[in-house]
C-alpha positions as semicolon CSV with decimal commas, in nm:
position;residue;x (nm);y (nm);z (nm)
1;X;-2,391;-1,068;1,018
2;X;-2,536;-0,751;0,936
3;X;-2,334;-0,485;0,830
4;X;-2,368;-0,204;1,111
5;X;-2,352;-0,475;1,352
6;X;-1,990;-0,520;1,230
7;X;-1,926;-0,190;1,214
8;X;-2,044;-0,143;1,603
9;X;-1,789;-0,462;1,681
10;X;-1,512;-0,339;1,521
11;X;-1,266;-0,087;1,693
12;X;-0,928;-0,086;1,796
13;X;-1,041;-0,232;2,148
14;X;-1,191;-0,561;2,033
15;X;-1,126;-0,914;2,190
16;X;-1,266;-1,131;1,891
17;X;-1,130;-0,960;1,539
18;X;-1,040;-1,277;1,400
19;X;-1,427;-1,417;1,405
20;X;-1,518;-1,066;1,289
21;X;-1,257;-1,062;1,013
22;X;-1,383;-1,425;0,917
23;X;-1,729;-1,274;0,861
24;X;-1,648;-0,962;0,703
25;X;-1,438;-1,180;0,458
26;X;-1,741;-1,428;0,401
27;X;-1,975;-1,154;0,363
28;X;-1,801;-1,018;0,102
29;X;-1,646;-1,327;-0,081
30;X;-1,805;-1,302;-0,398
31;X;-1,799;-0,936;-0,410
32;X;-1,648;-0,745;-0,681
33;X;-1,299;-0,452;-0,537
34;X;-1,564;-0,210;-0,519
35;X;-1,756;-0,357;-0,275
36;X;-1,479;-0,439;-0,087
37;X;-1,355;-0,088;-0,071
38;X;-1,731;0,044;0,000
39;X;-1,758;-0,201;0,281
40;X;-1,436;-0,154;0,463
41;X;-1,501;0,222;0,469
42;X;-1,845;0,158;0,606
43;X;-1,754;-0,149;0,853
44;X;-1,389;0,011;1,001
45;X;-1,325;0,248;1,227
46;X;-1,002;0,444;1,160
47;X;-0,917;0,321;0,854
48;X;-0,652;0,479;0,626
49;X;-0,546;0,407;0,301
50;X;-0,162;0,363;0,234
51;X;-0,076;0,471;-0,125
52;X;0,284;0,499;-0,320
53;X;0,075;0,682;-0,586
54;X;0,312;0,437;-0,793
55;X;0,256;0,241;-1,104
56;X;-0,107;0,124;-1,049
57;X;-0,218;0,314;-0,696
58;X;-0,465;0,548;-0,918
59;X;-0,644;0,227;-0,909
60;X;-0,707;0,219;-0,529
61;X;-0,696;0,577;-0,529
62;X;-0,958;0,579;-0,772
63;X;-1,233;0,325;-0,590
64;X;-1,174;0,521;-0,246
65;X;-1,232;0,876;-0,382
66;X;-1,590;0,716;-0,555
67;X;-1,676;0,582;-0,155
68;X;-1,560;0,879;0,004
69;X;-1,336;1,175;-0,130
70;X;-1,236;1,202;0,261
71;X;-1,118;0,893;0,297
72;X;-0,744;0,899;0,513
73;X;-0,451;0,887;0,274
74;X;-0,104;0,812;0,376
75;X;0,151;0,880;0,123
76;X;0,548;0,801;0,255
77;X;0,765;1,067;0,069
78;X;1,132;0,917;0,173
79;X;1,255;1,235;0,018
80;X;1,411;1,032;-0,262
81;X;1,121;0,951;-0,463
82;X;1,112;1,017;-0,832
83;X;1,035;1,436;-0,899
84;X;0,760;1,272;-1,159
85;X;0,641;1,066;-0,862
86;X;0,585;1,393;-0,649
87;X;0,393;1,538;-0,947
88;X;0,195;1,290;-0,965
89;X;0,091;1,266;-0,618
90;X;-0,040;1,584;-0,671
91;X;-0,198;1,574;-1,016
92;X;-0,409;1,288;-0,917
93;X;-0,500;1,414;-0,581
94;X;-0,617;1,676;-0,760
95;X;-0,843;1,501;-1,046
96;X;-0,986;1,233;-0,789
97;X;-1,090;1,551;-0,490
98;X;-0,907;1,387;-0,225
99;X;-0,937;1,619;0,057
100;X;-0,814;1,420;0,303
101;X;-0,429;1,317;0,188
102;X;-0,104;1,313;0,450
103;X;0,276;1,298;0,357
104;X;0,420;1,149;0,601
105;X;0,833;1,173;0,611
106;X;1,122;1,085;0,844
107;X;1,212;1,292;1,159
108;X;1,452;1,571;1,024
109;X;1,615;1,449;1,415
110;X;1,667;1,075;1,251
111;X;1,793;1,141;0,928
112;X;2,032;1,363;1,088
113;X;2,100;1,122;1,314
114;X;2,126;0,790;1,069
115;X;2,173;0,932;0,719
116;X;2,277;1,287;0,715
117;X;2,438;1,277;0,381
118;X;2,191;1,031;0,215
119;X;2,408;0,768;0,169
120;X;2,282;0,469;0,433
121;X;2,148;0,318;0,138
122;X;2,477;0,238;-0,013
123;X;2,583;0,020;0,273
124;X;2,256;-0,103;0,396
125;X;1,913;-0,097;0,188
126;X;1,698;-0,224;0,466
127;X;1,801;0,019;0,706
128;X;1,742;0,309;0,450
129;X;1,396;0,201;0,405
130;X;1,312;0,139;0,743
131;X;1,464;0,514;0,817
132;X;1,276;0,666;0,502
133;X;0,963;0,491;0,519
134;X;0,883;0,157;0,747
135;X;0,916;0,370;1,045
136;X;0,774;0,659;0,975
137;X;0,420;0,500;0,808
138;X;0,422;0,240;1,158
139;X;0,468;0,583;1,360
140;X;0,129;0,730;1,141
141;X;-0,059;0,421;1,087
142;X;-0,067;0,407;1,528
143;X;-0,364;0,602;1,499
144;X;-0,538;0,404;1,258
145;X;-0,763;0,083;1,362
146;X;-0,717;-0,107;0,943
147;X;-0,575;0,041;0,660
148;X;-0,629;-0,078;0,256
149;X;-0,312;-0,236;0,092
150;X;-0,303;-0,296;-0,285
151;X;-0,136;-0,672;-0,266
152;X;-0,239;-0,884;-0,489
153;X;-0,240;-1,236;-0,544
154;X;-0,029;-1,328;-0,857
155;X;0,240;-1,117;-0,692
156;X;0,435;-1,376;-0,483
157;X;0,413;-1,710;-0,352
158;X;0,354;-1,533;0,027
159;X;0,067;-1,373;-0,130
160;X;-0,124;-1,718;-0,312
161;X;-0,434;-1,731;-0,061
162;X;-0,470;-1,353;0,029
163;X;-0,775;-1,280;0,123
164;X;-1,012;-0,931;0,156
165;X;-0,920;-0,842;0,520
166;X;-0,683;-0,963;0,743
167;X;-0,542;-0,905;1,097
168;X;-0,208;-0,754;1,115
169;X;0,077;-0,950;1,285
170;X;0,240;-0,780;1,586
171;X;-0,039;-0,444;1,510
172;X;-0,342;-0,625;1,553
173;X;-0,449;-0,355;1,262
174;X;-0,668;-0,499;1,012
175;X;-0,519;-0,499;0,647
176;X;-0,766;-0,429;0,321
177;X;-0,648;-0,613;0,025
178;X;-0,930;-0,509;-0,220
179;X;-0,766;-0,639;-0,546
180;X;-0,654;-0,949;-0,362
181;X;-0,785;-1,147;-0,641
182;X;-0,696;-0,905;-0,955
183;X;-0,473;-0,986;-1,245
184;X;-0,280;-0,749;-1,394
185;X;-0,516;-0,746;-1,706
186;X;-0,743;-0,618;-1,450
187;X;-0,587;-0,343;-1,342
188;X;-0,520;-0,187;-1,719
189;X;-0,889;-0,298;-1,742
190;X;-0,997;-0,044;-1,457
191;X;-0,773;0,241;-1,594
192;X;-0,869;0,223;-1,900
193;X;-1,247;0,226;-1,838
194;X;-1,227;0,494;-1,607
195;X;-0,976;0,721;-1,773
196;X;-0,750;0,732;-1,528
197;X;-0,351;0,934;-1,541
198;X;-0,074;0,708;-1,569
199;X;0,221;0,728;-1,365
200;X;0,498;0,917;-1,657
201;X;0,790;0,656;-1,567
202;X;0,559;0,385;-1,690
203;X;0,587;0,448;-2,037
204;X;0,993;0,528;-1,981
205;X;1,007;0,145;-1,863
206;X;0,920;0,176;-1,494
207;X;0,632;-0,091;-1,413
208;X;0,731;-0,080;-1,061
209;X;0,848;0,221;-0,885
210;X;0,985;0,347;-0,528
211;X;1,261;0,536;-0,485
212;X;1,475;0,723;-0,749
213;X;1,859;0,604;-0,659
214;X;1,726;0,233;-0,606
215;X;1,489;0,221;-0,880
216;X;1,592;0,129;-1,282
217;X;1,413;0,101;-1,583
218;X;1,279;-0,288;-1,668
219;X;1,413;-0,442;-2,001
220;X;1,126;-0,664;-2,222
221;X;1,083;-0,976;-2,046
222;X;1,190;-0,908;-1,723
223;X;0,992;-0,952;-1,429
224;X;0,796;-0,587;-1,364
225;X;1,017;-0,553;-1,007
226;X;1,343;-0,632;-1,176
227;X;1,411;-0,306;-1,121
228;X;1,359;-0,224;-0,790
229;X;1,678;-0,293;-0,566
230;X;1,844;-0,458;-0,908
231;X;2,130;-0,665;-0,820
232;X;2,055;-0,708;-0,487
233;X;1,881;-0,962;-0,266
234;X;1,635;-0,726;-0,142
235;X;1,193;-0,739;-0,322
236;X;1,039;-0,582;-0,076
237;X;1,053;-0,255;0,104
238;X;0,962;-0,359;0,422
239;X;0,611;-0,232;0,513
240;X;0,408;-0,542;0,531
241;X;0,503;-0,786;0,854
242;X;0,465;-1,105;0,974
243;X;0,533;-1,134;1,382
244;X;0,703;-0,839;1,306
245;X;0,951;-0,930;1,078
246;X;0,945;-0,771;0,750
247;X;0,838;-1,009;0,466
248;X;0,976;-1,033;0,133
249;X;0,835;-1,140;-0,211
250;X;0,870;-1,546;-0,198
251;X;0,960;-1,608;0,131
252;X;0,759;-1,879;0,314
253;X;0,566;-1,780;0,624
């Protein structure tokens, strides 16, 4: 199917995404992250890219600004992020010429409302991050038709047969996984080549980062998301669904 007849089919009113996802995700099967990117940006309508600028979102951040420096970014600040990670946002917005970036926070109404004092984390994790940022990037990505994840493969069991694009359960949205097929070796790989910042918390021991009271450093050996939520049975924030239940790292769907 030719490209700009995919991009003339695809729209937040459509009837038959799944056929079109199928050939957007034949098309570009053999395609290298690039492509992907380039492709999605041409073939979707209202498509936003949803960034942590955490541990390896340069990456993403990186391919987008090369397609278009006006690409949509949506960057959750849950107003407990790392001060390096707020830096950082900046600094690479900066060095990539992203014009187009959005920091999205909670309601000052709701975190008055839930967690005035900041401390609805201690009792219930899920509910902070819903608060802080599930809710508030569902409330901003309603105006969006796709947006581009940076899941991977080798990252859990739920994640084994990825593929490029994907329809959204409960959204209908279509998701853009172009490193669905990247190792990590990959991803250094990319950075490396292209000369691209490093979050500062990496070399302090932070391969995986979100926010600061929830977040530790990761001893030698340890899975790169020990960190995040240690000690509790909690991997996953909560922004990726399936028939709108949040999904965590190694649960079967």
């Amino acid at each position: 199917m030719p490209l700009d007849l995919i991009q003339t089919e695809l729209g937040c009113n459509r009837r038959e995404l799944t056929e079109q996802i199928d050939a957007l995700n034949a098309r570009f099967r053999h395609h290298s992250a690039h492509d992907v990117m380039h492709g999605a940006i041409e073939a979707i309508e209202k498509l936003a890219l949803v960034s942590s600028f955490g541990a390896e979102s340069v990456v993403l951040l990186h391919m987008a600004a090369v397609v278009d420096k006006a690409t949509p970014v949506l960057f959750v600040d849950t107003q407990m992020l790392f001060i390096e990670t707020l830096e950082y946002q900046q600094d690479v917005s900066d060095r990539l010429g992203l014009t187009n970036v959005h920091i999205i926070q909670a309601g000052d109404e709701d975190v008055q409302r839930d967690d005035p004092y900041g401390a609805l984390r201690l009792r219930d994790t899920d509910a902070c991050c819903n608060l802080r940022k599930t809710f508030p990037l569902q409330q901003a990505l309603s105006g969006y038709c796709g947006w581009i994840t940076g899941r991977k493969r080798f990252q859990a069991g739920t994640r084994a047969s990825l593929d490029f694009f994907e329809v959204e359960d409960g959204t209908g949205r279509i998701k853009v996984n172009p490193l669905a097929h990247w190792a990590p070796e990959d991803v250094r790989t990319y950075m490396d080549e292209n000369n691209l910042p490093r979050h500062p918390l990496v070399a302090k021991g932070y391969p995986s980062i979100g926010c600061a009271p929830c977040t530790s450093p990761v001893k030698e050996g340890e899975d790169p998301r020990a960190g995040r939520w240690r000690d509790q049975n909690k991997e996953e924030c909560g922004i990726h669904f399936v028939d709108g239940k949040m999904v965590r790292a190694g649960e079967k769907t």
